[in-house]
N, C-alpha and C positions, 0 to 999 in steps of 0.2 A: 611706307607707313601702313598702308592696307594691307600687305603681305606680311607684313608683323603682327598688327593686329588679328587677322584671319588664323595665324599660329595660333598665339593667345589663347584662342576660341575651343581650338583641338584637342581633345583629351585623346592621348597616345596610351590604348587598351590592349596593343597588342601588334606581332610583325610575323606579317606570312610571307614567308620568304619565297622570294625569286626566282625562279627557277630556267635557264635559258634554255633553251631549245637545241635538243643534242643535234650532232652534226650525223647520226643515226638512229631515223626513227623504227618506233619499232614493225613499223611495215617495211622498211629497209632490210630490216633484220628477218622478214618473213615468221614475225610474232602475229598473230591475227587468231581473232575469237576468244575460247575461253582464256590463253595465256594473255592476252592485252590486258581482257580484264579483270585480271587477278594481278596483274602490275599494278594497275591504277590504283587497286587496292590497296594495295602495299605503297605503294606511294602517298596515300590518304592518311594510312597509317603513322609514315613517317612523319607530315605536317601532323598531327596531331598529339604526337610523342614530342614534336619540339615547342610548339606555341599553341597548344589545346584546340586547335582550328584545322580543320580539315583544308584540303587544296582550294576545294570552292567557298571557302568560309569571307566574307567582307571585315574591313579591318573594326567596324563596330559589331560585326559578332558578339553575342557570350561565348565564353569557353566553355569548352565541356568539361563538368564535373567528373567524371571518369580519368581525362588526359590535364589534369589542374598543373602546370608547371612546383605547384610547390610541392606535389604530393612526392612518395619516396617513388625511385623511378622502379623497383619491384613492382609496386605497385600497378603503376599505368605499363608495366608490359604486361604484367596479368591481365588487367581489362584490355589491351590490345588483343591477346588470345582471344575473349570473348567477342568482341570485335569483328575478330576474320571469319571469326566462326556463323559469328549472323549472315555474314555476305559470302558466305557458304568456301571459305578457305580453310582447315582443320590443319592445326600446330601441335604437333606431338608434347613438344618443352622450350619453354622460355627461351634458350640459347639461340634456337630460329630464329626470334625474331633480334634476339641481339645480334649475331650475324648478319642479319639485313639490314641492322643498320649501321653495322660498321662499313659495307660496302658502298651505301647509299652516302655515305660524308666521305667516301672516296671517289666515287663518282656518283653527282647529284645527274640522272638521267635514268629514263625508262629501263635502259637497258641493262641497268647496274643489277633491277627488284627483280629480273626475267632469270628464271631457275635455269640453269647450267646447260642443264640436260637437252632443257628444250632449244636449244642456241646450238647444236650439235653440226660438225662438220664447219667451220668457222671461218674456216681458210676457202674452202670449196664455196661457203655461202658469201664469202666478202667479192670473189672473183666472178658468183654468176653475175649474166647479165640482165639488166631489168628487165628487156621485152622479153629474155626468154623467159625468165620466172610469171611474167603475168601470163602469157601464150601457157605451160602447164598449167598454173591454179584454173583458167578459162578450158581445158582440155579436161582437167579432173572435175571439175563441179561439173561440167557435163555428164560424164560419167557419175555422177554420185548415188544416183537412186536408179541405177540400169544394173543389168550383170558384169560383173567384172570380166576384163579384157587383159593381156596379158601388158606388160609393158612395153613391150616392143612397139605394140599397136598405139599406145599411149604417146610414146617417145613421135613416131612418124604422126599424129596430127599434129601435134605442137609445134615438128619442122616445118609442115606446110601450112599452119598459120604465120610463122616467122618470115620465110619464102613469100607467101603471099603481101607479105605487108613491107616488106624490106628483101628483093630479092637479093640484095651485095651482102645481106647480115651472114657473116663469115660464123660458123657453127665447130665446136670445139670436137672433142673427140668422143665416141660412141661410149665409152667408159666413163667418161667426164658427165657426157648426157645426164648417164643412166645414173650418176650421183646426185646431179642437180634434182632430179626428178626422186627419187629419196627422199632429200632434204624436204622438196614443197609437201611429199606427201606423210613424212612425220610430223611436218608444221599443221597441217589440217587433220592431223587425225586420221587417216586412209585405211579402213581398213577392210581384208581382204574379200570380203561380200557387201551387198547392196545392204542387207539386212542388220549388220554389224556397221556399215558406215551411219546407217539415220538413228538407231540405236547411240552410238559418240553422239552426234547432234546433238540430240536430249541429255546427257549426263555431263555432268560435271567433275572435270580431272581427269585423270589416268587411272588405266585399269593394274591390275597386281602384276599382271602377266602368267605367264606360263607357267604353273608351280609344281617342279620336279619333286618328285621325292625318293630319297637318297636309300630307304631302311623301310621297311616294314612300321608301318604307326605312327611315319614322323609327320605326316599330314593324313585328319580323316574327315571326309567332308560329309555332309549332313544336310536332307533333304528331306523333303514333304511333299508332296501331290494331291490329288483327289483321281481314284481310281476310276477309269472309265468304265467299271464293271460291276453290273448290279447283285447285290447281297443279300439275303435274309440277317436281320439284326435278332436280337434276344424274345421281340415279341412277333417274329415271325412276320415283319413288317419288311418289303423292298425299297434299302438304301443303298447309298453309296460313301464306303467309306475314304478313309484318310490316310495312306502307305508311307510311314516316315522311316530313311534307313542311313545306315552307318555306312559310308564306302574309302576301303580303303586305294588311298592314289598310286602306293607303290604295287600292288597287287592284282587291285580291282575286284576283291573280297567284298563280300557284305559282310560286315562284321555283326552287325541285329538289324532286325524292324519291329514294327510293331504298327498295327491295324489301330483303327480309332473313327469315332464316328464325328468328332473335332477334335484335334489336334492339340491339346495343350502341355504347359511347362510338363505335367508330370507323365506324359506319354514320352515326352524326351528324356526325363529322370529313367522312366524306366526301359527304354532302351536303350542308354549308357550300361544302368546297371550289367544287360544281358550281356553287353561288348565287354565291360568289367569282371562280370566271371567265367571260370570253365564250367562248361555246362553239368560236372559231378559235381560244383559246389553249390548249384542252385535246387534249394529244397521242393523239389518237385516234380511231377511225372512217374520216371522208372524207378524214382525210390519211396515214391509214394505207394505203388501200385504193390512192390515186393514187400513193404509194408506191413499192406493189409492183405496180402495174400499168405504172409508168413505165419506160422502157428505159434508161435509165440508175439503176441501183441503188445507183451511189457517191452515199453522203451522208456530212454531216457530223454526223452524232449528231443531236441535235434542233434545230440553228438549223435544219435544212429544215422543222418542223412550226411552228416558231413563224414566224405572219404577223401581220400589222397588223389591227386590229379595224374593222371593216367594218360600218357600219351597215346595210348590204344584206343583209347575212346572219344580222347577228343584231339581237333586237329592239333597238328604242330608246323612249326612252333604256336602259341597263345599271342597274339600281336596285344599290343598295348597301347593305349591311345596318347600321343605325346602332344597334337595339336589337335584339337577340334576346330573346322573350317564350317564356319553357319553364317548365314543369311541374317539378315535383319527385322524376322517375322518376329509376334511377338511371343509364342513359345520360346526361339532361342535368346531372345535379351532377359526376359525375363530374371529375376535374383536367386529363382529356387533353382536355377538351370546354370547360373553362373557357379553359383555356390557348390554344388554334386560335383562339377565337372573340375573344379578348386579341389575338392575331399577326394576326389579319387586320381589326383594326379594331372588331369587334362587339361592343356591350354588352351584359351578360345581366340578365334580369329575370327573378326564380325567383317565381310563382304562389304563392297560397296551398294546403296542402294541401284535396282535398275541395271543391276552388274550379275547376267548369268555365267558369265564370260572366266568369272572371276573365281569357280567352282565346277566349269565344266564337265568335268569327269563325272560327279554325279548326276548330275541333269543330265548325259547321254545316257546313264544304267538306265533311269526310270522309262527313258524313251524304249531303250532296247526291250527294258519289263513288259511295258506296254506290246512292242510287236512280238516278241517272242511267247506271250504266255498270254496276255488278256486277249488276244482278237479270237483267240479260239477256245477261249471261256465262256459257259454259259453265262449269260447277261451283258454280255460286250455291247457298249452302247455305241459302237462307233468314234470316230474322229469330230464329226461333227454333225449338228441335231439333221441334215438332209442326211445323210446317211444311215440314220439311227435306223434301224427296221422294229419288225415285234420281239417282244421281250418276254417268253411265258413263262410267271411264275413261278411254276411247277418243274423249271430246270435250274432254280439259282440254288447256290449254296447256300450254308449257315456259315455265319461268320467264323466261327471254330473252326469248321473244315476248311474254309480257304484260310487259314492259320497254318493246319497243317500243311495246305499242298503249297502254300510260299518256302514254306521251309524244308520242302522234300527238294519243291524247284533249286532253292537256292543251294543246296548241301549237293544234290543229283548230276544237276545242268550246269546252272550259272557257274559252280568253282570247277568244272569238268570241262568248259568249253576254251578251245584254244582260240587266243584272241591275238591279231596282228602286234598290237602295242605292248605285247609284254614279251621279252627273251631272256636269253642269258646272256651275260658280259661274253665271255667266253668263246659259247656259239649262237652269234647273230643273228644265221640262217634257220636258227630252231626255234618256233612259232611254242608259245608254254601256255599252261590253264592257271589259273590263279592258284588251285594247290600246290601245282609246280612250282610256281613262283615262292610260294609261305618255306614249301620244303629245300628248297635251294638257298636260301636267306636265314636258314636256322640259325648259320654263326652270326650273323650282325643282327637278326629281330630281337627284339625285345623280348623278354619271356615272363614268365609267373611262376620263379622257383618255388615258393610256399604261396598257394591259394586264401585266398582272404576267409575268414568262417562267414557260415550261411546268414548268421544274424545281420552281418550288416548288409546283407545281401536283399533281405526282410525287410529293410529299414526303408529300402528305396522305391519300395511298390506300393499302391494305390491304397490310400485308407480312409476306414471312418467310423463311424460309434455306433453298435449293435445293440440289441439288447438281446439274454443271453434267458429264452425263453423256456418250461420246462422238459421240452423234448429237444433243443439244440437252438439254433443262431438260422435264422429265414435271409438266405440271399440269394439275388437272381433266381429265383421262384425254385428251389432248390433247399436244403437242408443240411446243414454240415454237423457233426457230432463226434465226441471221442471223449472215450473213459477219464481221458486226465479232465475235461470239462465236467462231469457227473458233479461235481462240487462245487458248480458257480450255477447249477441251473437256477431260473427265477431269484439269484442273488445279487442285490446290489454291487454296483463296482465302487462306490465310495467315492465317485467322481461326481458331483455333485454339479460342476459346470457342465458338464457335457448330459445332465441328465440322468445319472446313475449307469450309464452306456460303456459297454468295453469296446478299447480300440481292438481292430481289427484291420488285417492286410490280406491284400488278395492282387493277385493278376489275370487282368481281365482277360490275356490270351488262353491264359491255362485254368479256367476256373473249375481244378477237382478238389483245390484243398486253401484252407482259410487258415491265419493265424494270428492270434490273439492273446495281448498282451497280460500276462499275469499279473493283477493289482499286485500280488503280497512278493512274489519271490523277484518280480521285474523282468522274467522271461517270458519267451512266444511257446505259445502253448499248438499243437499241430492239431487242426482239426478237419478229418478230410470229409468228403462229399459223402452221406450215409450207402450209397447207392454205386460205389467207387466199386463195392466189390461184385456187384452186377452186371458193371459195365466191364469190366475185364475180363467176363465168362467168352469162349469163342461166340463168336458172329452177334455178341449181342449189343456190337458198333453199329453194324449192318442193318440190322431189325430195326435199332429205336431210330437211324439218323435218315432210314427207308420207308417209316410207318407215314412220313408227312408226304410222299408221294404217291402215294397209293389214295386217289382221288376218285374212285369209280363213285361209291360209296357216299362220299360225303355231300351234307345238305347246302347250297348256297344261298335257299330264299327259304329261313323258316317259316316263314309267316304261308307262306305257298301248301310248304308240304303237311304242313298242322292241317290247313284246309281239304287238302287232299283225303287225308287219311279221315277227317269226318264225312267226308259225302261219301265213303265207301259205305256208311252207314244209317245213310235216309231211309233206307226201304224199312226199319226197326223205328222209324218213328210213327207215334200216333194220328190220323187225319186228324184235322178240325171238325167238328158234326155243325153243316151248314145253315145257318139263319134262317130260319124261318120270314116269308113274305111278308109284310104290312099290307091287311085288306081296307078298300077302300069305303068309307065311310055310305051306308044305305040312303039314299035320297029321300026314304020317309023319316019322319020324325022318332019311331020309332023303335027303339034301338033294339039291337038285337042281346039274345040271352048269349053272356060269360060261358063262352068254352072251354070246361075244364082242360086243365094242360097233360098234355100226352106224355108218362114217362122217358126219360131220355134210353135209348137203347145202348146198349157198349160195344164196342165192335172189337174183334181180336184181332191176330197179326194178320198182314196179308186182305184186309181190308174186310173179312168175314164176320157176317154183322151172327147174334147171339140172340136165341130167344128167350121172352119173359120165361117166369114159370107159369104166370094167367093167359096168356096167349095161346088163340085154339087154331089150330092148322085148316086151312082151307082146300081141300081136295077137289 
């Protein structure tokens, strides 16, 4: 009757099902670390997809509003994605997790949620035997944070831990070993440096792995650094900038970079753009200069810059970007950077975080940049701050000219150097340079039979709203102008949000020439630097970019040498004519007679005193 009545009492809210204890757990299975607990997860998951309560949930729990039995079950696998996602699991598409749980109602055990992959070798792992599996994992966590050892060395401690502890323990065959020892060390993550093992520790999941590429552009990976190498910036100030570049994996091309003093979306925008055109469809430089060197100055806006692409001039084949491979900074997630990289064709592939591993090939260029060209740059600051020495001023560049010499580097050296890793199918024994490589790959790269026009070429560089003053447009303390402007000076652009301001574009690598949007006809209007045709006279690169070195001369403490230059000139000032004494007062009463006062005398230079005209000479 109390066992009745005690029912009564019960309100039945719910059933978290049972679950018996596999007859293989998943330490049996040599599951351990992040894969257990990303089972368990998935196992939470399960109980909450079936009765809205997780494993550890009591049967007077609430349900979770997200996993409500009534809801549609689209539904609660969607919030399951979100779900894994919080406890750091990522599900590409829904069918995941419905796969998981068809196998989970076929066998309700850990080992059912445990991905495939990582269960590897099955037969080999069901046969070893458990002292020898604990004697490695005990052999390798030793080994974890030391230099790696070969496995041979690895194999013989673990026999003479087993030996020691069991000398009859009968030991299978030396191939057999060498597989067990495999298995533990793709169970824990082993990989082949100290520095890459505690690196896994920290991350969560698996890395991409090794990522071949098959063609010319089919993977291009993308990086950023901060140069160890001090710069002059635009106000003649010593910085250090930002080196972001395009490398191609089947080649090992720099395809662009581009300098920056921080790195943002549109420093990436506009180093897509350079990897996106051949360098004759980019409005600027050698077609600017013939230009304004040519005697006839009527053009027609930009059909004069835009020519036909020339495999003479520029490499071949033109690679084209099929994958973009970036990081997780926030230049590359960024929307204006997803978006460009969408409008011009490119796929993006975002890294795992804490995963250099996962783009390799670029992070060793930047390293090689670094020994091959910076440590013997003026301003190389070293590896690190005890190594740093002096740094003088007076030997860094401007940021322009290490523009140039990256780009001499990279077209000169970088694609002229033979590098182990790249050959030809054909002849293995023949070590190639990256141009060999582009020009051997002609038939399968990618090409750019019709070059895109300049305009939208324009479109993807750096802008902002001028004002379009009566002698031209003030930028970077510089001056641009051109006849087709003569007709907007001091005139409103009609833009009223922006402040009556024209937009205007420019790249901050090349700043000889500015372009500017036409209110009326909607085109880019060219307007180059007033002084473009100065600089293009011989040597007078040389003179203006050598006039800031020439330091004999110049004042560092004005306030000093202002001072200097007036004491050259004391001896031209007048004395003061000195005070007369105060006499002391006569001790009789009566006072003495008012001495009339003695004319002041004037004295001339050099201290030569001047006589009255009443003054009589005493001989």
């Amino acid at each position: 009757m109390l066992v009745s009545e005690l029912i009564d009492d019960i309100e039945l809210v719910g059933r978290v099902p049972y679950v018996a204890r596999p007859e293989m757990t998943l330490r049996d299975a040599g599951i351990t670390g992040e894969d257990a607990r990303k089972a368990h997860v998935w196992h939470d998951l399960m109980c909450l997809l079936e009765t809205g309560r997780d494993s550890r949930a009591l049967p007077d729990d609430p349900i979770n509003p997200e996993f409500d039995p009534e809801l549609p079950k689209a539904i609660r696998v969607a919030n399951g994605r979100e779900y894994l996602l919080r406890r750091g699991i990522v599900v590409d598409a829904d069918r995941t997790v419905y796969n998981k749980e068809a196998k989970w109602r076929a066998d309700r055990s850990l080992i059912s949620l445990v991905d495939g992959r990582k269960l590897g070798h099955p037969k080999a792992g069901e046969r070893m035997p458990a002292m020898f599996r604990e004697k490695l994992e005990v052999v390798l966590k030793a080994h974890w944070e030391t230099p790696d050892i070969s496995d041979k060395h690895l194999l013989h401690e673990a026999r003479e831990l087993v030996k020691g502890e069991d000398p009859d323990f009968e030991l299978k065959h030396y191939s057999t070993q060498m597989a067990y020892l495999n298995i533990v060390k793709e169970q824990m993550h082993w990989r082949s440096s100290a520095r890459g093992r505690q690196t896994a520790s920290r991350r969560r999941g698996e890395s991409f792995g090794v990522i071949r590429a098959s063609r010319p552009g089919e993977f291009v990976h993308a990086d950023t650094t901060k140069l160890a190498c001090y710069m002059l910036d635009e106000d003649n100030q010593r910085v250090r900038y930002e080196l972001s570049i395009l490398l191609d994996v089947y080649s090992t091309a720099v395809l662009s970079f581009a300098l920056a003093r921080t790195t943002t979306a549109k420093t990436i925008v506009r180093m897509l753009a350079r990897a996106s055109f051949p360098a004759s469809v980019r409005p600027y430089g050698r077609a600017i200069a013939e230009l304004m060197e040519s005697t006839a100055s009527e053009h027609e806006g930009l059909a004069a810059l835009v020519t036909a692409w020339d495999p003479d001039t520029d490499p071949a084949p033109f690679v084209a970007i099929e994958t973009l491979v970036v990081d997780n900074g926030l230049p590359y997630i960024a929307h204006l950077t997803h978006d460009v990289a969408e409008a011009l064709g490119c796929g993006m592939r975002y890294s795992r975080a804490y995963s250099p591993e996962d783009k390799a090939t670029v992070e060793k260029a930047l390293k090689d940049i670094e020994q091959r060209l910076l440590q013997i740059m003026p301003g190389f600051t070293g590896g690190s701050v005890e190594h740093r020495g002096t740094i003088p001023d007076s030997d860094l560049l401007p940021h322009v000219v290490m523009v140039q010499l990256l780009q001499d580097f990279f077209d000169a050296v970088w694609a002229n150097t033979q590098s182990r890793g790249l050959w030809d199918s054909l002849a293995r024994d023949e070590i190639l340079t990256p141009n060999q490589v582009l020009l051997t790959a002609t038939a399968i790269a990618p090409s750019l039979p019709v070059p895109d026009i300049a305009e939208n070429y324009i479109r993807l560089l750096r802008s902002d709203f001028r004002i379009v003053q009566h002698y031209g447009i003030d930028h970077a303390k510089m001056v641009f102008d051109s006849d087709d402007l003569l007709m907007f000076h001091g005139q409103p652009s009609g833009d009223a949000k922006h402040g009556q301001k024209y937009l205007v574009k420019w790249d901050p690598d090349y700043p000889t020439a500015l372009w500017v949007m036409n209110p009326r006809s909607k085109n880019w209007i060219l307007v180059p630097w007033k002084r473009i045709g100065d600089y293009q006279r011989p040597f007078a690169r040389e003179l203006l970019r050598g006039a800031g070195a020439k330091n004999e001369d110049v004042v560092s403490d004005d306030v000093l040498a202002t001072k200097e230059i007036v004491a050259r000139f004391d001896r031209y000032r007048t004395p003061a004519s000195p005070k007369p004494k105060k006499r002391k007062a006569a001790a009789s009463s009566k006072r003495a007679p008012a001495r009339q006062p003695t004319p002041r005398m004037s004295a001339g230079p050099e201290g030569i005193r001047l006589m009255r005209h009443d003054e009589e000479i005493d001989l």
